[in-house]
N, C-alpha and C positions, 0 to 999 in steps of 0.2 A: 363662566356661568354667572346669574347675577347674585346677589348675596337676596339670602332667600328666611334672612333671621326675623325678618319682619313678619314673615308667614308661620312661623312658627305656634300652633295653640295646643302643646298635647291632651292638655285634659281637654278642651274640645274636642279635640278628633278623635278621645277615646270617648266621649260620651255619643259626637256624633257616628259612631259605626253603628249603634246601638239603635238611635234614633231613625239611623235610614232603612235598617230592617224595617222598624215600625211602619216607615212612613209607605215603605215596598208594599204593605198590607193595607194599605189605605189608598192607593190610586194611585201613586208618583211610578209603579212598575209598568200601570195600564197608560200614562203620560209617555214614560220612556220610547214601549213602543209605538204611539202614535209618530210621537217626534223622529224614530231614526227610520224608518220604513221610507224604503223608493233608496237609500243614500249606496253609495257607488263610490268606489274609485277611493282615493285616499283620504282619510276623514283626521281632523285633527279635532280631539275631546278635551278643550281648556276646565281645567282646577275639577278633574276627573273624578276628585274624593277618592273613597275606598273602592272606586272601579263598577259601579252596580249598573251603566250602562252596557257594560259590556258584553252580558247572553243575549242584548237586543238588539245586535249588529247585523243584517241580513248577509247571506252569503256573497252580494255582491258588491259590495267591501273588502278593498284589497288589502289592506295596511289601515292601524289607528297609531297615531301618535299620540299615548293619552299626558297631558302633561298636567304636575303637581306640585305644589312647591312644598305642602307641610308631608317633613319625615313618616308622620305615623302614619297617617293616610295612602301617605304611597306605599308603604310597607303593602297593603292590605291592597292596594290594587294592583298589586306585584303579582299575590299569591289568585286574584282574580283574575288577571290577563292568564295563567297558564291555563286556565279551563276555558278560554274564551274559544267558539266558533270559527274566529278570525284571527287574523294575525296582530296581537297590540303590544305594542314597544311601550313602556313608561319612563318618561323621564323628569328628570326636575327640572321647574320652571314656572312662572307664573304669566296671567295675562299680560300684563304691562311688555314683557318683554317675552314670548313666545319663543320658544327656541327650536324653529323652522325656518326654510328660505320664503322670499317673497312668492309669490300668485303657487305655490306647492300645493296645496289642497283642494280639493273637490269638494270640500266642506267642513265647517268649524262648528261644533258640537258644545253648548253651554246647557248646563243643565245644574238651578241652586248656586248659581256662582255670582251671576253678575250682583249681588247683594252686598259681599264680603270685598268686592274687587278696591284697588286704591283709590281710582277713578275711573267711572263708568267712560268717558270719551276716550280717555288712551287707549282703554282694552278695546272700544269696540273700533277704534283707529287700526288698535295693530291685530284685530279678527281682518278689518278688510285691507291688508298687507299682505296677510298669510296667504288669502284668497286666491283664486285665477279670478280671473275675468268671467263673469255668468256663475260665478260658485255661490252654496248659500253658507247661513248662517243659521242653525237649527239652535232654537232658545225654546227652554221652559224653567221660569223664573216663579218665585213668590215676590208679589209688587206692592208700590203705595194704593192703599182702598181709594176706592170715587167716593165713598160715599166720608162725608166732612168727619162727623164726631168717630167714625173709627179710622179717618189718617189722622186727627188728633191723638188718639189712643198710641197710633206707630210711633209719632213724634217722639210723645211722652218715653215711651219702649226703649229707643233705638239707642240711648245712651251705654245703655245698662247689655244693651243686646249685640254691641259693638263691644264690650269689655269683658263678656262668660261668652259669647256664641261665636268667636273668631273673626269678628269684625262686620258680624253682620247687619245692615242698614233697615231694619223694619218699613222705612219709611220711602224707601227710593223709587221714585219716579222712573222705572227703566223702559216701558214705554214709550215714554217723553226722547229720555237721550236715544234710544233706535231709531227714530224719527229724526232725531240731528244728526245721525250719523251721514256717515259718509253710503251705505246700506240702503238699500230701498226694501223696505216691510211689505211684502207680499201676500201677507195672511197670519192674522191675531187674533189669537179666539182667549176670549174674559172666562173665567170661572173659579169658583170657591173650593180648597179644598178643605173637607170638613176633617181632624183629626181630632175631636175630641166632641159629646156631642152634645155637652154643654155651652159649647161655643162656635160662633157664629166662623163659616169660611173662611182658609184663608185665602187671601186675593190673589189672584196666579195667571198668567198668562201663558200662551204656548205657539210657537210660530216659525214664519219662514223671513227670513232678510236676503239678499239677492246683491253682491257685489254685480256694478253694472257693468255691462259686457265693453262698453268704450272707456271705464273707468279709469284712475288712476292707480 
């Protein structure tokens, strides 16, 4: 297994349980399920959190591999896989190194993660690994803004937001790297979510990527 101390943020993950009910009430529940609907066959759910995709699995989903690498967190999606609709196995592990075989999935499942990740290209390297051939990749991220003085504002943020929020990037361009990827982006839909309502959007994306069927 790979050592996973680096993922380590308890007080994160005890304040993030908290904040993802919140955010459940606010539209990331109504994201969820747009995101996993149509999915089939074996799903792999990379940095799964406390499990809250999970009641959004449709019945024709055979198997999730939800994998996690912080303690607390998996604790919590232990006790949410056993209510879950479908069958989810949790294991530890993180993006960088996926602990699945090559082309196994019928689809890799990101949801709030790619933010926190170490590097956006190796994960999204070892998503289209894990892949078959035609498999997609279901993302819904919070991203860097288009519009200028508020990605200066993330800049300014990300310091501070990478050191209390579990390493997460305010600022990152993960749009940009699904594009470099090895992945072909099939459909990207922009939108704000509002959680607070003195303040403006945040910048969030929600989509499909497509390991290509002749791929490597």
């Amino acid at each position: 297994m790979s050592d996973l101390t680096q993922f380590q943020h308890p007080r994160f993950a005890r304040r993030y349980i908290g904040i993802s009910d919140r955010l459940e009430q606010l539209g990331v529940g109504d994201l969820r399920r747009e995101l996993l609907q149509g999915l089939h066959g074996c799903v792999v759910d990379v940095g799964c959190g406390d499990g809250k995709n999970f009641r959004h699995y449709p019945p024709t989903v055979t198997r999730v591999v939800a994998v996690e690498p912080d303690d607390v967190l998996r604790r919590h999606a232990e006790q949410n896989a056993a209510s879950a609709a479908v069958p989810v196995d949790v294991v530890a592990g993180h993006a960088d190194d996926v602990p699945v075989a090559d082309g196994s999935a019928d689809a890799v499942v990101m949801t709030l993660v790619l933010c926190s990740v170490p590097d956006l290209g190796t994960a999204l390297t070892e998503v289209n690994r894990v892949l078959r051939p035609g498999g997609e990749l279901r993302f819904g991220e919070h991203v860097r803004a288009q519009n200028r003085v508020a990605a200066l504002a993330q800049d300014a943020l990300t310091p501070l937001s990478r050191r209390v929020d579990g390493n997460c990037h305010q600022n990152r361009d993960t749009a940009a790297a699904l594009e470099r990827s090895p992945l072909t982006v099939t459909r990207l839909r922009r939108f704000g979510l509002r959680v607070a309502a003195l303040l403006p959007g945040q910048p969030m994306i929600v989509g499909t990527a497509v390991k290509p069927p002749t791929g490597p």
